[in-house]
C-alpha positions in Angstrom: 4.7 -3.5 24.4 3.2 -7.1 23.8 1.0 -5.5 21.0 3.3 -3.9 19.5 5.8 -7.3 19.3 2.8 -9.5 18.4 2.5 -7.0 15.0 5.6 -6.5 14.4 6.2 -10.7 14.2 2.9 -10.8 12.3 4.1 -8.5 10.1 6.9 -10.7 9.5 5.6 -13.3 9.0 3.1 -11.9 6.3 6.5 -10.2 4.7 8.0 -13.6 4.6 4.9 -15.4 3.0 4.9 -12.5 0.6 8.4 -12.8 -0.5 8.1 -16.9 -1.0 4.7 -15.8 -3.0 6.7 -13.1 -5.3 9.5 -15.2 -5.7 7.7 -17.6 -7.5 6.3 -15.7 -9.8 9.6 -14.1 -10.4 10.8 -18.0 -11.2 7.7 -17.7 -13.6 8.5 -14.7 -15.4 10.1 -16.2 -18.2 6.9 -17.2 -19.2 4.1 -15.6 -20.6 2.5 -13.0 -18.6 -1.1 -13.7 -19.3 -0.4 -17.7 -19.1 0.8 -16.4 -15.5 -2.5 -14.5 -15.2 -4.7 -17.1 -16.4 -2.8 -19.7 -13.7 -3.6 -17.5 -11.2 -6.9 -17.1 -12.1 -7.6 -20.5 -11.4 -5.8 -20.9 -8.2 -9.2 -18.8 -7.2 -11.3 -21.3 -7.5 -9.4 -23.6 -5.2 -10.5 -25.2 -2.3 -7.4 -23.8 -0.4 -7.6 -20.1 0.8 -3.6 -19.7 0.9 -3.7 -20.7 -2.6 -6.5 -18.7 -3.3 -5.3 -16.1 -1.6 -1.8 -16.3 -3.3 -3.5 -16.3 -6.7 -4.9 -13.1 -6.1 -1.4 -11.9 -5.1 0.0 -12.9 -8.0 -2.7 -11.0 -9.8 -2.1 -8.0 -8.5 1.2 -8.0 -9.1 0.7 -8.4 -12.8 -2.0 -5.7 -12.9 -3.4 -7.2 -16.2 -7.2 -5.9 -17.1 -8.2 -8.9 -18.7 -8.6 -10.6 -15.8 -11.2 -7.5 -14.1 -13.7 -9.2 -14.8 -13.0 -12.8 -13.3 -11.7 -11.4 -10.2 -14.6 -8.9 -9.3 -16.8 -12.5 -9.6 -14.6 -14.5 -7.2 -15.0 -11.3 -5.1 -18.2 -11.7 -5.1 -18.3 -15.6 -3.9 -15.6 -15.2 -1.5 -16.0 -16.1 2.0 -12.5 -16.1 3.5 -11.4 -12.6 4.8 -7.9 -12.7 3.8 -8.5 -13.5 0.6 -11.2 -11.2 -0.2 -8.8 -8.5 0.7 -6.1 -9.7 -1.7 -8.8 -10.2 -4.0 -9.4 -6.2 -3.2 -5.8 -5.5 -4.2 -5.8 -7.2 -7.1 -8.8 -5.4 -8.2 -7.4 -2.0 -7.3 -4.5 -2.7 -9.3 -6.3 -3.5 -11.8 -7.7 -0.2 -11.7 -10.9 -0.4 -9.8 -10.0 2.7 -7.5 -13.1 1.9 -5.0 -11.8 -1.2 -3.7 -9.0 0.7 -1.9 -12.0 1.6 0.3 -12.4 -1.9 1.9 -8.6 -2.4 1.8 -8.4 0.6 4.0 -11.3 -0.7 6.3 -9.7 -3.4 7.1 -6.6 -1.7 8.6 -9.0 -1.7 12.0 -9.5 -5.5 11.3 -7.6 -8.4 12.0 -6.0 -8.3 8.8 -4.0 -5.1 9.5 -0.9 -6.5 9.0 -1.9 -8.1 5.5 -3.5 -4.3 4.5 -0.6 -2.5 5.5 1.5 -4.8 3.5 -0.6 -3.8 0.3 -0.6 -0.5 1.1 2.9 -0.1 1.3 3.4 -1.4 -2.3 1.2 1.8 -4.4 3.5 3.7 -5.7 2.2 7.0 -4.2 0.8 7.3 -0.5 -1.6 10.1 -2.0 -5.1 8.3 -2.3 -5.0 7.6 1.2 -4.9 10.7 2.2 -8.3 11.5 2.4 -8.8 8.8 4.8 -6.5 10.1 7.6 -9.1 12.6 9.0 -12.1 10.5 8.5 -10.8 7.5 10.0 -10.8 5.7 13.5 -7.8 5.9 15.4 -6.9 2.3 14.9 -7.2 3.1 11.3 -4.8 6.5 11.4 -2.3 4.7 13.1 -2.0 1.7 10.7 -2.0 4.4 8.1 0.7 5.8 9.7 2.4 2.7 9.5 1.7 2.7 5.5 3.1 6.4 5.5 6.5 5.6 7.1 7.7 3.1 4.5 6.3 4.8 1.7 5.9 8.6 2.6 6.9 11.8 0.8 7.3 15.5 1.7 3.8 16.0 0.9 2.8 13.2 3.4 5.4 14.5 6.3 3.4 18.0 6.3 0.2 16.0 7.2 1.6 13.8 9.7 3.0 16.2 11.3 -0.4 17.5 12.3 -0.9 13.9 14.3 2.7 13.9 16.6 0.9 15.9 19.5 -2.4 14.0 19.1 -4.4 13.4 22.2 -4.4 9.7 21.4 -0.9 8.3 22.4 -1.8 5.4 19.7 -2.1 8.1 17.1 1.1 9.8 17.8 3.0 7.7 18.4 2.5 6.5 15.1 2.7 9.6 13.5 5.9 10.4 15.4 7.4 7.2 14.1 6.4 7.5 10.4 7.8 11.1 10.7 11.0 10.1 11.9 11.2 7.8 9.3 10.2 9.8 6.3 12.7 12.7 7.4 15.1 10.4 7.6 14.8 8.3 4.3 14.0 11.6 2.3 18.1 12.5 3.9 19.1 10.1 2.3 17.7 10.6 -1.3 19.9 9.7 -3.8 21.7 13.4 -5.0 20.5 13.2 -8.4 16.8 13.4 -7.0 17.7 16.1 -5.2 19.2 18.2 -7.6 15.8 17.5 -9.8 14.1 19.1 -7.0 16.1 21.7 -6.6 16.3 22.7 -10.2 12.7 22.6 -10.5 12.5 24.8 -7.7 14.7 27.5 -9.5 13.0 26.9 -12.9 9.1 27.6 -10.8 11.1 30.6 -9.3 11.8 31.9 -12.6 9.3 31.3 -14.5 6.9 33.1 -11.6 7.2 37.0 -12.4 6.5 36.3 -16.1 3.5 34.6 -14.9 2.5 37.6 -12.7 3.1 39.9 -15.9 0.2 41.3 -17.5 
């Protein structure tokens, strides 16, 4: 019970720091988006890891592959945990697709909280997928945790293989982030729905001319 409070306030607090973080760039965004970039940039090179740290933020959010290169070199140099895993999602969005591999170790670090608030921002919880069997149990919860907020159908059929787990950490976590997919995909907005459904029919026609010789 104490755990689970002390991450849920970290959590909040990380959330809260993240908002301030995006809502100065969102004050920025009249400007030019690779001015932005290139201000960020050198906030990693200061002496301050929150600033460093939010500069890689603001990276990621722009996603801008001019900077690639920059950013894999204060990789390199960085000491501070924390900011080498912004640093890691700024790359990823950036499109280096291996660094999701470190992100995703550090969901059994102390920087779970900061991971799983990455996570939950890609825009499709299949790439971690192939990490739920392979990973520790620490890990499979906290990805868990990623799957509730941003889960799918696809995801609630491989979760669902975790709510009887012999590790109560596990389930439970799997139980949660089913409960919560089930319930947010209920509440799809109808016009999402009806894509789905029509799509269905139009697979369900389209299927015996498929099977003709």
């Amino acid at each position: 019970m104490v755990k689970t409070f002390v991450i849920t306030l970290n959590l909040c607090l990380f959330l809260c720091a993240s908002v301030f973080a995006q809502g100065q760039t969102e004050t920025q965004s009249s400007s030019d988006p690779q001015a932005i970039a290139g201000e960020a940039a050198k906030d990693l090179a200061n002496r301050n890891p929150l600033i460093r740290q939010q500069g890689a933020e603001v990276l990621a959010k722009l996603a801008d592959p001019g900077q690639l290169t920059i950013t894999e070199g204060y990789r390199l140099q960085e000491k501070n945990a924390r900011v080498r895993l912004a640093l890691d999602w700024a790359l990823y969005r950036m499109g280096k697709n291996e660094s999701l591999f470190s992100m995703v170790r550090d969901l059994d670090t102390e920087r779970q909280v900061q991971a799983i608030v990455y996570l939950s921002q890609l825009e499709s919880p299949e790439p971690l997928y192939k990490f739920v069997d392979r990973g520790r149990p620490t890990t499979q919860a906290a990805l868990f945790e990623v799957f509730a907020r941003i889960g799918d159908d696809q995801t609630l059929t491989l979760v669902s293989r975790f709510v009887d787990a012999s590790i109560p950490e596990v389930a439970k976590a799997a139980r949660l982030a089913q409960d919560q997919i089930t319930l947010r995909l209920l509440h799809r907005p109808a016009d999402v729905k009806g894509r789905q459904r029509r799509t269905g029919d139009s697979n369900a026609e389209q299927s015996p001319t498929e099977q003709s010789p």
